[in-house]
C-alpha positions in Angstrom: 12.9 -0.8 -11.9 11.2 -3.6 -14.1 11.9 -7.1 -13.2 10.9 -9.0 -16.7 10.2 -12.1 -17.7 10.7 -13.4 -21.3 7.9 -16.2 -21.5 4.7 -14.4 -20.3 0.9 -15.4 -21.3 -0.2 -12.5 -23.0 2.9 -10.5 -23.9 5.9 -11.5 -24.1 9.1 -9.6 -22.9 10.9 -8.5 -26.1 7.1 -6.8 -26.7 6.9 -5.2 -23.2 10.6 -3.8 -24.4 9.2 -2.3 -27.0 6.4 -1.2 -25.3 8.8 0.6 -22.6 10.8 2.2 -25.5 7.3 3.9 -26.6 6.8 6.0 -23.8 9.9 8.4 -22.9 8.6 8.7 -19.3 9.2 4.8 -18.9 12.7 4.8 -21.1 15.0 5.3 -17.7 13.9 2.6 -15.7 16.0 0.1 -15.0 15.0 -3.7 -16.4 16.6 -6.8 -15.0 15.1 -9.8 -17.2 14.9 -12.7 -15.2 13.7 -16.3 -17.2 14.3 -19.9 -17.3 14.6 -19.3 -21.5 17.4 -20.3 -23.0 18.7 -17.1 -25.2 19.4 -17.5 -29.0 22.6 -15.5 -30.2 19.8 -13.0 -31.7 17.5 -12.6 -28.7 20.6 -11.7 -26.4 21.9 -8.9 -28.9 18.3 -7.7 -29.3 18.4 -7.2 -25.2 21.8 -6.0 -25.3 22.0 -2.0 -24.6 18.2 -2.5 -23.6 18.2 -4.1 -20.5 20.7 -3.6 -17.1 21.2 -7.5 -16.9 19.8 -10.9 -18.1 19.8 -13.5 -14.8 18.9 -17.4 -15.8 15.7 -18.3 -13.4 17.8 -21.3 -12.2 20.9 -20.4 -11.9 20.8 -17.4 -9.4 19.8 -17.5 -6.0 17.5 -14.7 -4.1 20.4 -13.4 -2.4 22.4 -12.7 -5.9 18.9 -11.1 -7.1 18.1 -9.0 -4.1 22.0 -7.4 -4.3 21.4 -6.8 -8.6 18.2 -5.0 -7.1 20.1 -2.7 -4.3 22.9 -2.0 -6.8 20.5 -0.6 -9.6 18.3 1.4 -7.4 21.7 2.6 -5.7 22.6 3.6 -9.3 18.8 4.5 -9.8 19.1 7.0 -6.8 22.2 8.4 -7.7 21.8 9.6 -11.6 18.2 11.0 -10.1 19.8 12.6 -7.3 22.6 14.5 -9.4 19.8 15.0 -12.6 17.7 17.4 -9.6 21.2 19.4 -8.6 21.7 20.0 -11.9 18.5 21.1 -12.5 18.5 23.1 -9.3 22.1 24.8 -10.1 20.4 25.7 -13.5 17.5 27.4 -12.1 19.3 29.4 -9.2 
């Protein structure tokens, strides 16, 4: 998983997205944006359907982070778990 923020020195998060979409090996991991930036109407449809969730840097606590975290890789684990039967049922 990618934890992203927005407001970075060199790059900023809407170019790592775009970045991420570039390589197809990258593509399925999950990204949780997490920024103190306050979203324009435009800038949350350009993350919509590209990012898992969008968290406000002062509005959540570590707790609420760490359990977004555990419920993506749970998520993570499972679509990769039932991608590899599949894969083995098509082989054997």
């Amino acid at each position: 998983m990618i934890l992203l923020d927005l407001v970075m020195p060199v790059m900023d998060g809407f170019s790592m997205l775009d970045a991420i979409k570039k390589h197809p090996q990258w593509q399925r991991l999950p990204v949780v944006i997490l920024t103190g930036k306050e979203l324009t109407a435009m800038e949350r449809e350009l993350l919509q359907g590209r990012v898992h969730n969008v968290l406000a840097k002062g509005s959540v606590s570590a707790n609420d982070l760490a359990a977004v975290v555990r419920q993506l890789l749970r998520q993570h684990s499972a679509a990769a778990r039932s991608a590899a039967e599949l894969a083995d049922k098509q082989r054997g």
